[in-house]
Predicted model as a PDB file, atoms N, CA, C, CB and O in Angstrom, pLDDT in the B-factor column:
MODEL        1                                                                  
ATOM      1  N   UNK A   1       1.217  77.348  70.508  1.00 93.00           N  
ATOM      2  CA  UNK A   1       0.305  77.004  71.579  1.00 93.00           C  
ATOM      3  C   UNK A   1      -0.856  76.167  71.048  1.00 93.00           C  
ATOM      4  CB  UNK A   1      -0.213  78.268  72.261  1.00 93.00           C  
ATOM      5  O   UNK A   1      -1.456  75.379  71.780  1.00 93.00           O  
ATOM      6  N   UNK A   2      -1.114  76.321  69.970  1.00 95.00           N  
ATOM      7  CA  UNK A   2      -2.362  75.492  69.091  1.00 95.00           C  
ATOM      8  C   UNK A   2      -1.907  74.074  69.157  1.00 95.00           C  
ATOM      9  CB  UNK A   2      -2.560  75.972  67.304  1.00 95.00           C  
ATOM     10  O   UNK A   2      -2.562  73.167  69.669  1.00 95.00           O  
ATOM     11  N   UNK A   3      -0.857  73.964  68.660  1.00 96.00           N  
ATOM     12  CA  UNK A   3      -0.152  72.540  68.740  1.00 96.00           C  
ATOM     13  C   UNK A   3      -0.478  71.227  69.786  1.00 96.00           C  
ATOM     14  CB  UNK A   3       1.231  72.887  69.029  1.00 96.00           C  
ATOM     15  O   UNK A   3      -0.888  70.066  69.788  1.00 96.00           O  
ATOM     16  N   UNK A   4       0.052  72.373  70.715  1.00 95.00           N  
ATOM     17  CA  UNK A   4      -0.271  71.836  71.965  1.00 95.00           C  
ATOM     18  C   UNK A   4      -1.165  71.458  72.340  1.00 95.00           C  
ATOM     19  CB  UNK A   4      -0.130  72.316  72.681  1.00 95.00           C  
ATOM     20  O   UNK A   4      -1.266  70.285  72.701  1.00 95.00           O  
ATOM     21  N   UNK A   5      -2.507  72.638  72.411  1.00 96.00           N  
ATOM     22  CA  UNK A   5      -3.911  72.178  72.255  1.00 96.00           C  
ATOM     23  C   UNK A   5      -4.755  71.042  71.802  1.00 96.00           C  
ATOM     24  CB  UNK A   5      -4.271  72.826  71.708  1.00 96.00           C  
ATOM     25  O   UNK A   5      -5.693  70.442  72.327  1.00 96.00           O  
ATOM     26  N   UNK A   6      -3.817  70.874  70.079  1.00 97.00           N  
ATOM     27  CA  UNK A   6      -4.445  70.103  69.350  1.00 97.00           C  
ATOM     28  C   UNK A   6      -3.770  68.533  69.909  1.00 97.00           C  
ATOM     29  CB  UNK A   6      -4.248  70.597  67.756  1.00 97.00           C  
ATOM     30  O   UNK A   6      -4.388  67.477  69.772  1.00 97.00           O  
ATOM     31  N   UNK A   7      -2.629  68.619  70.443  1.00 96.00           N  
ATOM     32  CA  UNK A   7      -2.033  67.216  70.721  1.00 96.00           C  
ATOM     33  C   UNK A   7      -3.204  66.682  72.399  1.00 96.00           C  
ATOM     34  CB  UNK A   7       0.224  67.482  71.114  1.00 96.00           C  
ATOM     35  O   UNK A   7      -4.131  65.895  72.594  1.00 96.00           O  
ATOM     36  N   UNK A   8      -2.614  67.421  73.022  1.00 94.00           N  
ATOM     37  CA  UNK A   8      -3.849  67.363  74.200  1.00 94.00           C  
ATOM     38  C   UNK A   8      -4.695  66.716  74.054  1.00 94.00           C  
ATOM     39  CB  UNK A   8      -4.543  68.366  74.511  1.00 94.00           C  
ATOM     40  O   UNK A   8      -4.853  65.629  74.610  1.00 94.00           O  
ATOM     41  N   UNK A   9      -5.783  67.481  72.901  1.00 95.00           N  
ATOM     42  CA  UNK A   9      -7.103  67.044  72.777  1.00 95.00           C  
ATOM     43  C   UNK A   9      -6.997  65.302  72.089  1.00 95.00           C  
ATOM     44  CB  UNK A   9      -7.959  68.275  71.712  1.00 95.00           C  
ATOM     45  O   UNK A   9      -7.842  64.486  72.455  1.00 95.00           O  
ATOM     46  N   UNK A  10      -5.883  64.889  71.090  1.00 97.00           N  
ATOM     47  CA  UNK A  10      -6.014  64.004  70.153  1.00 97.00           C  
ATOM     48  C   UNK A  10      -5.701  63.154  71.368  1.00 97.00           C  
ATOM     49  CB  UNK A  10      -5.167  64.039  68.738  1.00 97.00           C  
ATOM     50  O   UNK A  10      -6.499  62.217  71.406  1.00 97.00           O  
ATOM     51  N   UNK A  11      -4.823  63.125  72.395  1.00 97.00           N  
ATOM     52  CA  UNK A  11      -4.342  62.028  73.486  1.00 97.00           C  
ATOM     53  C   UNK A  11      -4.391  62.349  74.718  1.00 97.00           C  
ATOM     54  CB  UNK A  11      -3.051  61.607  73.381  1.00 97.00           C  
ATOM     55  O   UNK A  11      -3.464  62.383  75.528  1.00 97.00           O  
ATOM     56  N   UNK A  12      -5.965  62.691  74.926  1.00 96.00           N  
ATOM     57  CA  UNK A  12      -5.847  63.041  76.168  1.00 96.00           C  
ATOM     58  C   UNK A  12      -6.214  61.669  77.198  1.00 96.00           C  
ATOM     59  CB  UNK A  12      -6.784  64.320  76.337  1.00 96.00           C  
ATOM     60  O   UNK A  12      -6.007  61.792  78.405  1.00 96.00           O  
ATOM     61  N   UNK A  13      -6.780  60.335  76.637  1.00 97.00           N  
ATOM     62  CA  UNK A  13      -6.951  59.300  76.855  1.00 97.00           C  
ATOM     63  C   UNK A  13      -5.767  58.482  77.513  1.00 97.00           C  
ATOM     64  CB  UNK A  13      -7.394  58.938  75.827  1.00 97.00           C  
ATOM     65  O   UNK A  13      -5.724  57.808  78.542  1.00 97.00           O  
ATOM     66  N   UNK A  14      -4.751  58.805  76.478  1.00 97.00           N  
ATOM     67  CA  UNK A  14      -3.201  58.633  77.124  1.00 97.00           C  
ATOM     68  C   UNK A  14      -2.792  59.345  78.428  1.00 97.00           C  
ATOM     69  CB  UNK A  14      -2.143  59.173  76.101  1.00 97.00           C  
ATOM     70  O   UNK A  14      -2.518  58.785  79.490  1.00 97.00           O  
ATOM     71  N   UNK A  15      -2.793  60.900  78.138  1.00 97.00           N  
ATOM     72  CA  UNK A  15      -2.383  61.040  79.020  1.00 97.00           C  
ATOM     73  C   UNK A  15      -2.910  61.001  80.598  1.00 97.00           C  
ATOM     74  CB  UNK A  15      -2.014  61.788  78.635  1.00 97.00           C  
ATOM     75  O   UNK A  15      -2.302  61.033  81.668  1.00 97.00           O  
ATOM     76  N   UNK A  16      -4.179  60.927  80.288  1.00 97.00           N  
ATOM     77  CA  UNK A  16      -5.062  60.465  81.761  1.00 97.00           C  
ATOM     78  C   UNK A  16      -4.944  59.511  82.563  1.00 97.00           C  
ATOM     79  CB  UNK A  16      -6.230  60.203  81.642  1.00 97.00           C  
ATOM     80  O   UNK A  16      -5.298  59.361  83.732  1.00 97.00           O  
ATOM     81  N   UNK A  17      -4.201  58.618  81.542  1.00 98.00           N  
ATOM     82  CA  UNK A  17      -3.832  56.878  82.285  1.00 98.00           C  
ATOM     83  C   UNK A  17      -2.401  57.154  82.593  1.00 98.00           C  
ATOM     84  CB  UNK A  17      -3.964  55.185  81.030  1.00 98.00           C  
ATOM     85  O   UNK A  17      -1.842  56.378  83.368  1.00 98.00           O  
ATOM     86  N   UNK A  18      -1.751  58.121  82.109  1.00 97.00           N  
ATOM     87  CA  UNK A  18      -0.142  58.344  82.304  1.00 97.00           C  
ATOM     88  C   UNK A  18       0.139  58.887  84.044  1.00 97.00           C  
ATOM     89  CB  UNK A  18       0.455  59.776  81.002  1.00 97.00           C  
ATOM     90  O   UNK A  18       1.081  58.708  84.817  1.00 97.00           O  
ATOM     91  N   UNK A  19      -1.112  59.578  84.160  1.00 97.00           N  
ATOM     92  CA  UNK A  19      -1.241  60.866  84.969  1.00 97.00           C  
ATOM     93  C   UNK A  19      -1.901  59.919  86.255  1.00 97.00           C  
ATOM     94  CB  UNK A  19      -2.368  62.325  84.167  1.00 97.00           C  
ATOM     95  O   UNK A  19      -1.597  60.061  87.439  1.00 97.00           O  
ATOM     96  N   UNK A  20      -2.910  58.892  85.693  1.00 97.00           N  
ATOM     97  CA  UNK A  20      -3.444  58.401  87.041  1.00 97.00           C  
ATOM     98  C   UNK A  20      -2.189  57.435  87.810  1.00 97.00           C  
ATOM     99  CB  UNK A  20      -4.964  57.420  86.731  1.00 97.00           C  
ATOM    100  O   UNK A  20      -2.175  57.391  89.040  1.00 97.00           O  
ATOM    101  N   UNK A  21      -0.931  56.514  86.833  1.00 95.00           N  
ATOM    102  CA  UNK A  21       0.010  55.584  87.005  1.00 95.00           C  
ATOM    103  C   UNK A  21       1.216  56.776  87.899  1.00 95.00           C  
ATOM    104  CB  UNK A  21       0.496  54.781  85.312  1.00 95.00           C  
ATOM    105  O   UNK A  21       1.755  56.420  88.946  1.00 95.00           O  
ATOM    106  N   UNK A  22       1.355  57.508  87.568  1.00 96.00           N  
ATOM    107  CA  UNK A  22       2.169  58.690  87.995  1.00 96.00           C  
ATOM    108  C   UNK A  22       1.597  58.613  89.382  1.00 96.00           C  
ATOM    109  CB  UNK A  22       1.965  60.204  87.130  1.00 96.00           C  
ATOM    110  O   UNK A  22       2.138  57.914  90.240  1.00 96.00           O  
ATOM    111  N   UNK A  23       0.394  59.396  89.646  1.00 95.00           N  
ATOM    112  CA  UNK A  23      -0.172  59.581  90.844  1.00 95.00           C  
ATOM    113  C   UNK A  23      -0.229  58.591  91.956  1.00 95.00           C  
ATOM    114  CB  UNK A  23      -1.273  59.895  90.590  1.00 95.00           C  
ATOM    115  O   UNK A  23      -0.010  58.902  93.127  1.00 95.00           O  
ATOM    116  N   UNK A  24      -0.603  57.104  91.459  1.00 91.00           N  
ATOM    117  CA  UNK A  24      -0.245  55.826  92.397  1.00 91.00           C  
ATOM    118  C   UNK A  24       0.997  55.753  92.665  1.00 91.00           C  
ATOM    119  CB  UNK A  24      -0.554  54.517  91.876  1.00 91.00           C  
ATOM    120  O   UNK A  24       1.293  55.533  93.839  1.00 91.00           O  
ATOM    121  N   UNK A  25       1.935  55.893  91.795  1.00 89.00           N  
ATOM    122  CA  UNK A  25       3.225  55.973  92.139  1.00 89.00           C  
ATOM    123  C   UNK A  25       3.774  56.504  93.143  1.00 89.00           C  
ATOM    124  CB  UNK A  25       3.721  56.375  91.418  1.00 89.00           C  
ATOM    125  O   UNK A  25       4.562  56.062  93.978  1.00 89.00           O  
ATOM    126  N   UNK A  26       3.068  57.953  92.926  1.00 90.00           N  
ATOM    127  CA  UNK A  26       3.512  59.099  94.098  1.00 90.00           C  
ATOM    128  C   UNK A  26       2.872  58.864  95.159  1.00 90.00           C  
ATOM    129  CB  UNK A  26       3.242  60.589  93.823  1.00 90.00           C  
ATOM    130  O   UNK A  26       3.457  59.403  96.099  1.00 90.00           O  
ATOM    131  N   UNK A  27       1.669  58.156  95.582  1.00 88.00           N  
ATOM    132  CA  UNK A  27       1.079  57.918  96.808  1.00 88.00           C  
ATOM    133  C   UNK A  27       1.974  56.626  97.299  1.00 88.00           C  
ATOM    134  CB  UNK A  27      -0.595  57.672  96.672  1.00 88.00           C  
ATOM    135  O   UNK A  27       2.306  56.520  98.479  1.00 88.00           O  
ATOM    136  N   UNK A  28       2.214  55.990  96.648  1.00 83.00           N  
ATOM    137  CA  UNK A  28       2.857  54.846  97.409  1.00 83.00           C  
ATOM    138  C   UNK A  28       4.230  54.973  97.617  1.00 83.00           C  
ATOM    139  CB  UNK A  28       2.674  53.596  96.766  1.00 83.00           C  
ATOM    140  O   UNK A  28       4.776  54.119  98.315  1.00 83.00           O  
ATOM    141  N   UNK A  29       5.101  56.172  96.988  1.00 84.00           N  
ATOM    142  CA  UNK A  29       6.530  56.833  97.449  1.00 84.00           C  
ATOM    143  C   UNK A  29       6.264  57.424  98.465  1.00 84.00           C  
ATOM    144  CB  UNK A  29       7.252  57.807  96.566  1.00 84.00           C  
ATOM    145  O   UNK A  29       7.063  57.268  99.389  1.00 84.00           O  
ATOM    146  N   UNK A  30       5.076  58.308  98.696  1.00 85.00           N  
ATOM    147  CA  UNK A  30       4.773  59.469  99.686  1.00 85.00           C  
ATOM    148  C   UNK A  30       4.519  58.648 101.458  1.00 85.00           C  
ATOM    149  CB  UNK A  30       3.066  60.406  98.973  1.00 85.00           C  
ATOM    150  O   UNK A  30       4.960  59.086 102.521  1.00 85.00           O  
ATOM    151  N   UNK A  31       3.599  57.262 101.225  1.00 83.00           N  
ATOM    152  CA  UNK A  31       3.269  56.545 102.192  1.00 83.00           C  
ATOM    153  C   UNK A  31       4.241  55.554 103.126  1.00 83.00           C  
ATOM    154  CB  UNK A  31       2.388  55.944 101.638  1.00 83.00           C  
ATOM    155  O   UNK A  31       4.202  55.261 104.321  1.00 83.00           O  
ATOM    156  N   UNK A  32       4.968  55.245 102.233  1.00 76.00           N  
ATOM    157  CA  UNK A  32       6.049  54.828 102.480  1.00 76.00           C  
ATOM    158  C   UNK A  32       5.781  53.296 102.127  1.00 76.00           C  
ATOM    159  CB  UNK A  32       6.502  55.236 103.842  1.00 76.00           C  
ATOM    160  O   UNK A  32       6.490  52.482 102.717  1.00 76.00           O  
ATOM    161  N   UNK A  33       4.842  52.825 101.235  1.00 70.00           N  
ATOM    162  CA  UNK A  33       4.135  51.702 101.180  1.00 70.00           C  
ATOM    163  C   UNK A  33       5.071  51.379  99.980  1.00 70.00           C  
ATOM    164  CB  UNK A  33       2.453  51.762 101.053  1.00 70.00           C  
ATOM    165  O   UNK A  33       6.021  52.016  99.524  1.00 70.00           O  
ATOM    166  N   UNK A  34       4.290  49.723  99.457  1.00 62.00           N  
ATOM    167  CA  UNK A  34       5.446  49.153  98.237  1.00 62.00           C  
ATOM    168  C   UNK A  34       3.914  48.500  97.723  1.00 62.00           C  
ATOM    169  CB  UNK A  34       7.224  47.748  98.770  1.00 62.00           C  
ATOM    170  O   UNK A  34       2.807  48.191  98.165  1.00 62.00           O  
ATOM    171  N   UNK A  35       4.619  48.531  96.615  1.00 60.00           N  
ATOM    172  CA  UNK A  35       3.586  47.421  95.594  1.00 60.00           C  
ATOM    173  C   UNK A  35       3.596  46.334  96.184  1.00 60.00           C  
ATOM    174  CB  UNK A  35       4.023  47.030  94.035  1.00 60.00           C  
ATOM    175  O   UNK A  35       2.627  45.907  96.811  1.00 60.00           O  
ATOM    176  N   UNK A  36       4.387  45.904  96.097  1.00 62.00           N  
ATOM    177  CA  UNK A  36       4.813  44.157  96.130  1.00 62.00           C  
ATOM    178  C   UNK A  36       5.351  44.234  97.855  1.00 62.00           C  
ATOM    179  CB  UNK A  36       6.523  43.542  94.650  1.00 62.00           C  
ATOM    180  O   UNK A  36       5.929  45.184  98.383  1.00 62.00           O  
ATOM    181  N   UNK A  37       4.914  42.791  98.564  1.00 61.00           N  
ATOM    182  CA  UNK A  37       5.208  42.552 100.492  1.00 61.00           C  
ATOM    183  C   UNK A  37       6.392  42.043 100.060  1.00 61.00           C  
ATOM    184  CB  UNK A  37       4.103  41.288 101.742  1.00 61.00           C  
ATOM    185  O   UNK A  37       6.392  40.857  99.730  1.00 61.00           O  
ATOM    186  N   UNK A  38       7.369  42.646  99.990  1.00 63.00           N  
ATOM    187  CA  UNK A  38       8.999  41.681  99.788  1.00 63.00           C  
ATOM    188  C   UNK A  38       9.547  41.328 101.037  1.00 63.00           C  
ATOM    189  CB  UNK A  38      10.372  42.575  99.025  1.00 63.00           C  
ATOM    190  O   UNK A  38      10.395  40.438 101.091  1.00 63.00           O  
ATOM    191  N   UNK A  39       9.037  42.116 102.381  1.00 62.00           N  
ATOM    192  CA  UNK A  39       9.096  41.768 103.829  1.00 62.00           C  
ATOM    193  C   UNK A  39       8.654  40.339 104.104  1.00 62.00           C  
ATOM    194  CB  UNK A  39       8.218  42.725 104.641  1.00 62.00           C  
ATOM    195  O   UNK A  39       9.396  39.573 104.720  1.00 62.00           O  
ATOM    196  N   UNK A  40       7.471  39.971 103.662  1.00 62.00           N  
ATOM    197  CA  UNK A  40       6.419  38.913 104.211  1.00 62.00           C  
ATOM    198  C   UNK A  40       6.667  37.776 103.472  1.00 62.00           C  
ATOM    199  CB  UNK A  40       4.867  39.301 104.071  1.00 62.00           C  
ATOM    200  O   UNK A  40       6.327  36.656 103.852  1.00 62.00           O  
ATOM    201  N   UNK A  41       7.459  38.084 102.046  1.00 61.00           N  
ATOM    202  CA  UNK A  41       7.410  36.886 101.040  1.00 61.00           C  
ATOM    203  C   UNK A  41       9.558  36.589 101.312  1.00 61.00           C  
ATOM    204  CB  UNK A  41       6.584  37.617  98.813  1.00 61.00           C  
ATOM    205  O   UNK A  41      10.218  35.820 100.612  1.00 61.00           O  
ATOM    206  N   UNK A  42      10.024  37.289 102.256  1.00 62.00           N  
ATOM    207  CA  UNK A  42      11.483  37.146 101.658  1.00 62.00           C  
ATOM    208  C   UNK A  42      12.145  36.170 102.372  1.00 62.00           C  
ATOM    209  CB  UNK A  42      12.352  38.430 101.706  1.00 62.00           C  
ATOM    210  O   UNK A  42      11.738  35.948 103.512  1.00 62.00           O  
ATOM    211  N   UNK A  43      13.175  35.477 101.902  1.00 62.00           N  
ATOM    212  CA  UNK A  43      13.476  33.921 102.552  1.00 62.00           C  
ATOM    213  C   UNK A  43      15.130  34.000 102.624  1.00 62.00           C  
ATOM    214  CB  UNK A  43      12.848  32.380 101.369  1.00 62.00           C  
ATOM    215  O   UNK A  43      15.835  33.079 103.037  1.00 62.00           O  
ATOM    216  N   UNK A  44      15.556  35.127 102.199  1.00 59.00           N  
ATOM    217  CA  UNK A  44      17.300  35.373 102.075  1.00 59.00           C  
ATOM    218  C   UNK A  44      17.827  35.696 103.467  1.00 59.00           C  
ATOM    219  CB  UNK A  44      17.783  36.791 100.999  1.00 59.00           C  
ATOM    220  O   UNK A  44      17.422  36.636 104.150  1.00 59.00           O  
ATOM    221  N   UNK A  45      18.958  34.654 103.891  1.00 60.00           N  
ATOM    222  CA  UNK A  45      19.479  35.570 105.091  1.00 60.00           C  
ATOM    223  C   UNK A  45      20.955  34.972 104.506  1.00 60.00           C  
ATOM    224  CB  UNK A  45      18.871  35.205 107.058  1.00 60.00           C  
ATOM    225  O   UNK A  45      21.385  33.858 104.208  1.00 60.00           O  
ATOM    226  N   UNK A  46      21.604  36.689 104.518  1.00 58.00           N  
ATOM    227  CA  UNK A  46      23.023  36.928 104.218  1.00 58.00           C  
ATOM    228  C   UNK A  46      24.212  35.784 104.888  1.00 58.00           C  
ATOM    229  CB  UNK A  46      23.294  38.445 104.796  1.00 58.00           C  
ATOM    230  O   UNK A  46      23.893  35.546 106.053  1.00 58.00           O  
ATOM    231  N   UNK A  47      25.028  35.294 104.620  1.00 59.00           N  
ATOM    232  CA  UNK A  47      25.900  34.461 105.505  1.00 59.00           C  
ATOM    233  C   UNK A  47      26.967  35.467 106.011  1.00 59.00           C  
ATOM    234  CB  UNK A  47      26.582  33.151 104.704  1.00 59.00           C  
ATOM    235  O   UNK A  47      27.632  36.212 105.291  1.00 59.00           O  
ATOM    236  N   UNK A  48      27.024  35.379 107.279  1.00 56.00           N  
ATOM    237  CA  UNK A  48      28.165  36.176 107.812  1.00 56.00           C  
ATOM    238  C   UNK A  48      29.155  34.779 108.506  1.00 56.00           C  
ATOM    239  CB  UNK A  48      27.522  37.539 109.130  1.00 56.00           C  
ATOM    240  O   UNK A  48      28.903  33.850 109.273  1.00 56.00           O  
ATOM    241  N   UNK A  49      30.417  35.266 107.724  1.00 56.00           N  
ATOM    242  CA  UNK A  49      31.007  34.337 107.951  1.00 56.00           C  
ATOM    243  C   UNK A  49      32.484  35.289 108.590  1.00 56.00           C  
ATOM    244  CB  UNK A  49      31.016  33.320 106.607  1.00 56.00           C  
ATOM    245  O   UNK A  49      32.694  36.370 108.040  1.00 56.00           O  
ATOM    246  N   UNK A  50      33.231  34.944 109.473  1.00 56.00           N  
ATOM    247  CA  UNK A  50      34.027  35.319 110.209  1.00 56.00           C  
ATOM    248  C   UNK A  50      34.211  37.473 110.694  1.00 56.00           C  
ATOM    249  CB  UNK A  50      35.198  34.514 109.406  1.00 56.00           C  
ATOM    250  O   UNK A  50      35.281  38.069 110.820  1.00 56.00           O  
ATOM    251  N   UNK A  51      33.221  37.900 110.797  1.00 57.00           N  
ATOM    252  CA  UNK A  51      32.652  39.575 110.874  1.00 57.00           C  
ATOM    253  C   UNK A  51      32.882  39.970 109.229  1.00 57.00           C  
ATOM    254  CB  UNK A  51      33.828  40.848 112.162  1.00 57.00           C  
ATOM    255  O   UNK A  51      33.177  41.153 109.061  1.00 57.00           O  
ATOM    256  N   UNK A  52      32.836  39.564 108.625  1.00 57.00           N  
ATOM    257  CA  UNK A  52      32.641  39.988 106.859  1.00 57.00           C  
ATOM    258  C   UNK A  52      31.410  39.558 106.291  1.00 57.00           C  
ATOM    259  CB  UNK A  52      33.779  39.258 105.809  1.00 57.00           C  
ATOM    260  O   UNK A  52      30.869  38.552 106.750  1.00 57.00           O  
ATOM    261  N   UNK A  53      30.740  40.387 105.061  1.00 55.00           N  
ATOM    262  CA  UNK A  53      29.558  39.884 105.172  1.00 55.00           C  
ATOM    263  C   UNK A  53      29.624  40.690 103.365  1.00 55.00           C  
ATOM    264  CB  UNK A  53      28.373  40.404 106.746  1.00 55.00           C  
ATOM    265  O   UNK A  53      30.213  41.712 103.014  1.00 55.00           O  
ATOM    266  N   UNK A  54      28.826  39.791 102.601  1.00 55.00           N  
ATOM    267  CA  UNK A  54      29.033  40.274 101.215  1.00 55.00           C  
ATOM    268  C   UNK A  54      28.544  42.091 101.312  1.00 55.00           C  
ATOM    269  CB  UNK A  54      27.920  39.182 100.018  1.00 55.00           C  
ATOM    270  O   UNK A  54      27.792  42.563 102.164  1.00 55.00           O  
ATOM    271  N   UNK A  55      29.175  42.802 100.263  1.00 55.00           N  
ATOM    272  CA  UNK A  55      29.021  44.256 100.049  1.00 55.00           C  
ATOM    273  C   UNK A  55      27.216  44.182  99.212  1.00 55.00           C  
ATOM    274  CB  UNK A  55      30.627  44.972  98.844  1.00 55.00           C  
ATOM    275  O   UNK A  55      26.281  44.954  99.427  1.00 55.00           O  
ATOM    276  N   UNK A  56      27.241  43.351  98.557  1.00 53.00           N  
ATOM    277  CA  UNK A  56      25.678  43.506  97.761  1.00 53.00           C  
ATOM    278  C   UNK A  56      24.829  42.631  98.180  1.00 53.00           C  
ATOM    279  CB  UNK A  56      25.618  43.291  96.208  1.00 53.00           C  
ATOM    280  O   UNK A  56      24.532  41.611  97.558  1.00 53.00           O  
ATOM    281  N   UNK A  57      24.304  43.019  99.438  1.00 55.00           N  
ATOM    282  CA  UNK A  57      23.386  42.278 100.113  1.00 55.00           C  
ATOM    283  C   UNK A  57      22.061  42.308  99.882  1.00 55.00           C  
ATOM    284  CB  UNK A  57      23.493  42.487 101.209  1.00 55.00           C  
ATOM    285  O   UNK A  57      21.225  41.768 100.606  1.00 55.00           O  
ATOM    286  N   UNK A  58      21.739  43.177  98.483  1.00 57.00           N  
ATOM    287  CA  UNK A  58      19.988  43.677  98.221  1.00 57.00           C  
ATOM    288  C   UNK A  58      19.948  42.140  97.702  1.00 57.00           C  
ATOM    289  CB  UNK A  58      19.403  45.316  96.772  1.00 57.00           C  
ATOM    290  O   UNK A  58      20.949  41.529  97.329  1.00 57.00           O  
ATOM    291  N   UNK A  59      18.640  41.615  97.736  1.00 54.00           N  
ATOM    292  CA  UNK A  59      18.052  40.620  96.908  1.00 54.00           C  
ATOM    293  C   UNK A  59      16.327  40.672  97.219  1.00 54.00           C  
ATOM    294  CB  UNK A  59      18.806  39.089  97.287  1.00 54.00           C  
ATOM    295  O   UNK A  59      15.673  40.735  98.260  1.00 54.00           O  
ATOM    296  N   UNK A  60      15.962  40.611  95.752  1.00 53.00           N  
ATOM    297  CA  UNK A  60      14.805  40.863  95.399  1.00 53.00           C  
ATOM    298  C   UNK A  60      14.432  39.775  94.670  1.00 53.00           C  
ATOM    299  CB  UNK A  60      14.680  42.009  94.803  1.00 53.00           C  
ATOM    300  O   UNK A  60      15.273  39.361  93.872  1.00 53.00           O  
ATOM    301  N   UNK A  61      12.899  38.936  94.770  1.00 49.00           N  
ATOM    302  CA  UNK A  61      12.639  37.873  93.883  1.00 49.00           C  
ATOM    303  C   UNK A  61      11.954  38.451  92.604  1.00 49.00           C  
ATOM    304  CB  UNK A  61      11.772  36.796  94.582  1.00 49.00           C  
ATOM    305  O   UNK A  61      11.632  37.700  91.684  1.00 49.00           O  
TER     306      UNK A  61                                                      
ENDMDL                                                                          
END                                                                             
């Protein structure tokens, strides 16, 4: 348990910035929000060509 203590104390600088990146993370999973507007910036429209339409339609810039 000392170990532990002692690692803690030596990086707790680390882990505070680990812990705050974690936490934004989780607010913006929880909100349903995104980092990045990939809605507002996206310019791809799939070609549907005779009712078939490619299987991997994600595209991300």
């Amino acid at each position: 348990m000392e170990k532990v203590i002692q690692f803690i104390r030596n990086n707790y600088l680390t882990l505070l910035l680990g812990l705050f990146f974690y936490l934004l993370f989780f607010y913006y999973n929880a909100t349903g929000s995104s980092i990045c507007d990939c809605e507002s910036t996206e310019n791809f429209k799939p070609n549907y060509s005779g009712g078939h339409h490619s299987v991997n339609s994600f595209y991300h810039k």
